[in-house]
C-alpha positions as CSV (number, residue, x, y, z in Angstrom):
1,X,2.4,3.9,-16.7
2,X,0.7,1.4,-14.2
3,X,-1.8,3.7,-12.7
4,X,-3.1,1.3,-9.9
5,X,-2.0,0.6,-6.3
6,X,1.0,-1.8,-5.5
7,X,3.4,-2.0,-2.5
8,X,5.8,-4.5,-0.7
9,X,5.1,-5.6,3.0
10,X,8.3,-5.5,5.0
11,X,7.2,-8.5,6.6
12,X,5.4,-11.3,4.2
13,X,4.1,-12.9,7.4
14,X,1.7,-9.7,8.1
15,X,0.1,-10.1,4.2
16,X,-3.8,-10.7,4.5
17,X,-5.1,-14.0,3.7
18,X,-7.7,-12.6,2.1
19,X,-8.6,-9.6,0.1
20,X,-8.7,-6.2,2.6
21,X,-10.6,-3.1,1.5
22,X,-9.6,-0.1,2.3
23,X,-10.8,3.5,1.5
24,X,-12.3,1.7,-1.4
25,X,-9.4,0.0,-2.9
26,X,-8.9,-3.7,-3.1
27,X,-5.6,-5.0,-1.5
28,X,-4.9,-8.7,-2.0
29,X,-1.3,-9.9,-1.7
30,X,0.9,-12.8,-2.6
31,X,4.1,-13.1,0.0
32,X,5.1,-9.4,0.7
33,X,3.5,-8.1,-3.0
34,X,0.7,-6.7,-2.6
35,X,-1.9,-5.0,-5.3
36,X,-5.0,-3.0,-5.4
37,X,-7.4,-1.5,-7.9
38,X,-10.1,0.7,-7.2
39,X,-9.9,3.2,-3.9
40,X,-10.8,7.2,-3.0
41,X,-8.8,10.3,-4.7
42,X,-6.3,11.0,-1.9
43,X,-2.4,11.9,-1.9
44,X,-0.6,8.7,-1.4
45,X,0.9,9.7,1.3
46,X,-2.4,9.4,3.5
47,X,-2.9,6.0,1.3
48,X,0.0,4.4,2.6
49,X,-0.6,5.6,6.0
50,X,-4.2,4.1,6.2
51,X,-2.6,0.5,4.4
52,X,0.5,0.9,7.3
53,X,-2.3,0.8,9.8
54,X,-3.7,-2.5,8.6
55,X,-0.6,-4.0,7.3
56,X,2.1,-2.9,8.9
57,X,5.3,-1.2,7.7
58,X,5.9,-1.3,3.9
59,X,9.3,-1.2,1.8
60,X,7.5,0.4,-2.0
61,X,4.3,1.7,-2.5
62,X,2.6,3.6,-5.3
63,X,-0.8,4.7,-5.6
64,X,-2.8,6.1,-8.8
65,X,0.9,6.5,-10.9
66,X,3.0,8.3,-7.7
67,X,6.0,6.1,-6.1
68,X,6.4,7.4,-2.9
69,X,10.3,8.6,-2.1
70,X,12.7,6.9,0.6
71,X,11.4,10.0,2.8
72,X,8.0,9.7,1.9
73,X,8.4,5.5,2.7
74,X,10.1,6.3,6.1
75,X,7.7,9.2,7.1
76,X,4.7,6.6,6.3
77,X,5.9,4.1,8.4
78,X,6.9,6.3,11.6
């Protein structure tokens, strides 16, 4: 099981050019894919929140081996 952080930018256009840490982990993206290693212990939930914040709204994310549900996706990016 991958164990590190990925997730998919609803909008490529919002992707950083260049790598963007946050809470410790390392996000750098290609188009609207985005990966990370690295970052704090935290429930993903709060993890998505905190990339939502910098990135904008997110169609997947996983953090540390949990896939966050269709809920948990929509409550993230409220």
């Amino acid at each position: 099981m991958y164990r590190g952080q990925r997730l998919v930018l609803a909008d490529a256009a919002k992707a950083p050019a260049r790598p963007t840490i946050i809470d410790g982990a390392r996000w750098s993206c290609e188009g609207s894919a985005c990966t990370a290693s690295g970052g704090t212990e935290q429930p993903a939930t709060r993890a998505c929140r905190r990339v939502v914040q910098k990135f904008g709204p997110v169609t997947a994310f996983s953090y540390k081996g949990k896939t966050l549900s269709a809920e948990e996706l929509a409550a993230c990016n409220a």
